[in-house]
N, C-alpha and C positions, 0 to 999 in steps of 0.2 A: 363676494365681489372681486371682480380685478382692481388691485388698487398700485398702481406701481408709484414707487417714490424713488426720484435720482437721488443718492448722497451727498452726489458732485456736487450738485444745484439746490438742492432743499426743495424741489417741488413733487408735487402728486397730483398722477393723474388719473382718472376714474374714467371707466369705459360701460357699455351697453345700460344696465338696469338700473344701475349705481350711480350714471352719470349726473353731476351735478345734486348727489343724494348723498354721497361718500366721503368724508375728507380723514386727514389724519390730524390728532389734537395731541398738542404734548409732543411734539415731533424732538426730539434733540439728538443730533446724529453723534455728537460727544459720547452720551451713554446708552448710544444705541438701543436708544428705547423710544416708543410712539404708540400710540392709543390711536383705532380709530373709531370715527363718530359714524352711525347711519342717522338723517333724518328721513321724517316723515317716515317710521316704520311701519311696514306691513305685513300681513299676514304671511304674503309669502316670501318673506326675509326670513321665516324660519329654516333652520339648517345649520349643518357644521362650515365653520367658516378655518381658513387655512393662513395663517401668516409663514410667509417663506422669506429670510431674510438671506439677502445672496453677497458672497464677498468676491467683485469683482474687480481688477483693475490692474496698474502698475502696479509691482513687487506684491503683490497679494495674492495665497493661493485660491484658486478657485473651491468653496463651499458653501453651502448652504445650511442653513437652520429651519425649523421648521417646531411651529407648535398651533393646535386646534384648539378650538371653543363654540360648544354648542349656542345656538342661541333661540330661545323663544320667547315671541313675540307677546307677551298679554295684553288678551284683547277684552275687557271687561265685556262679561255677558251682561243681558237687557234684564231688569230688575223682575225677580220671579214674578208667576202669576200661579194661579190655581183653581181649576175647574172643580166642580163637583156634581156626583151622582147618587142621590137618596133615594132608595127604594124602599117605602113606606109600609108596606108588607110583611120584611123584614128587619125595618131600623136600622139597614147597612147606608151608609152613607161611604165611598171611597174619594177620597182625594186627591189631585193629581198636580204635582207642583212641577212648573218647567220654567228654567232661566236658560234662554236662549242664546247662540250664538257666540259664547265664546271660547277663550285658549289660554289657560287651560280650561279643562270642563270645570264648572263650578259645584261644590261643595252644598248642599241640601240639607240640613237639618228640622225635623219637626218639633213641635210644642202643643200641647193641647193643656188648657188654663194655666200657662206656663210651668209646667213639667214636661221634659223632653220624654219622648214616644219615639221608637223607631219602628222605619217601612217598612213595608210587605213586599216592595220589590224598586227597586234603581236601577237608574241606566243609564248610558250614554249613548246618544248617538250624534252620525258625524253628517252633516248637513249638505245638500251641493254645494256650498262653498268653501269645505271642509273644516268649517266650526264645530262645535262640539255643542250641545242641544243635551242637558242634565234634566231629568225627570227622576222625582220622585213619588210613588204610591202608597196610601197609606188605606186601610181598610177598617170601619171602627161600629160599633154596633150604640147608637143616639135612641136613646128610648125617649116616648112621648114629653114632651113637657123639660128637657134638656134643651138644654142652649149653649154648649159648652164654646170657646172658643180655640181653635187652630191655627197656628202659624207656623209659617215657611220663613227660614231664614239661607238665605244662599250668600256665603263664604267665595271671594274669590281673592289669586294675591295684588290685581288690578284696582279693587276696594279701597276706598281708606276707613271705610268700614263696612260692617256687612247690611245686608239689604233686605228686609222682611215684606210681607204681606200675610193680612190675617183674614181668616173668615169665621 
C-alpha cells in the first residue's frame, strides 16, 4: 500500500486500494516507530510490503530507511468433504478428500478406525480465484461384510481447530 505519514503533522494518508482500509497504529514519531493496520483483509493483500522511512527537512540530511515483510493472508478453506468409489468386483474402494478454497493450502490427514493411514496420492491445486483446492487419495481394498470407518481430518493455521469428516 501507499501509505504516506507527515512527521510534521502526525497524519496518514492512504491512496487507491488501501484507501480508507490502511491506517498507521502505535504511531509515535519520538521513537520513530509505527505499526500498520490493513482492515478487512483480502486475498489479494498478499505480497511483500515496503516501509520506507525518509529524513526530510531543515538541518537534516536527506536519507532513507527501508525494511520488507511478507504477508499472507489465511483464508480458512471450506470444511473437507469426501467422495467415494467402490467397485464391488474387486473390494477397492478409493477415497477422495477435498478442502476447498484456501491460503494456505490445507493440510489432509487420514484415519481408518482411528489409526492414521497414508495417501496414494495429494495435491494441490490453484483454483480461478487463486485459492488453493487440497485433495487427498486414498485407495484401500473392504472385503465383504467390513464396515470399517475413514476420516479426513484437514489442518489449516486459519483453524482454532481442525476440522474432520467421516465415512
Amino acid at each position: 500500500p501507499v501509505l504516506i505519514w507527515d512527521y510534521d503533522y502526525g497524519t496518514a494518508y492512504a491512496y487507491g486500494l488501501y484507501r480508507n482500509r490502511a491506517s498507521l497504529v502505535n504511531a509515535n514519531a519520538d521513537q520513530l516507530d509505527a505499526s500498520l493496520r490493513l482492515t478487512n483483509l483480502q486475498f489479494t493483500d498478499n505480497g511483500t510490503y515496503e516501509c520506507v522511512v525518509a529524513a526530510r527537512g531543515s538541518g537534516v540530511a536527506p536519507q532513507d530507511e527501508a525494511a520488507t515483510m511478507e504477508l499472507v493472508a489465511w483464508v480458512a478453506p471450506n470444511d473437507p468433504t469426501i467422495t467415494d468409489d467402490y467397485k464391488p468386483n474387486t473390494s477397492n474402494l478409493t477415497l477422495t478428500c477435498t478442502a476447498y478454497s484456501g491460503n494456505p493450502a490445507a493440510t489432509l490427514t487420514w484415519y481408518r478406525d482411528g489409526s492414521r493411514i497414508y495417501h496414494d496420492r495429494a495435491q494441490v491445486l490453484t483454483s480461478w480465484r487463486g485459492y488453493l483446492d487440497t485433495q487427498s487419495t486414498i485407495s484401500v481394498i473392504v472385503s465383504p461384510g467390513q464396515s470399517p470407518t475413514f476420516q479426513c481430518v484437514a489442518n489449516h493455521p486459519a483453524f482454532i481447530s481442525s476440522k474432520s469428516v467421516s465415512v
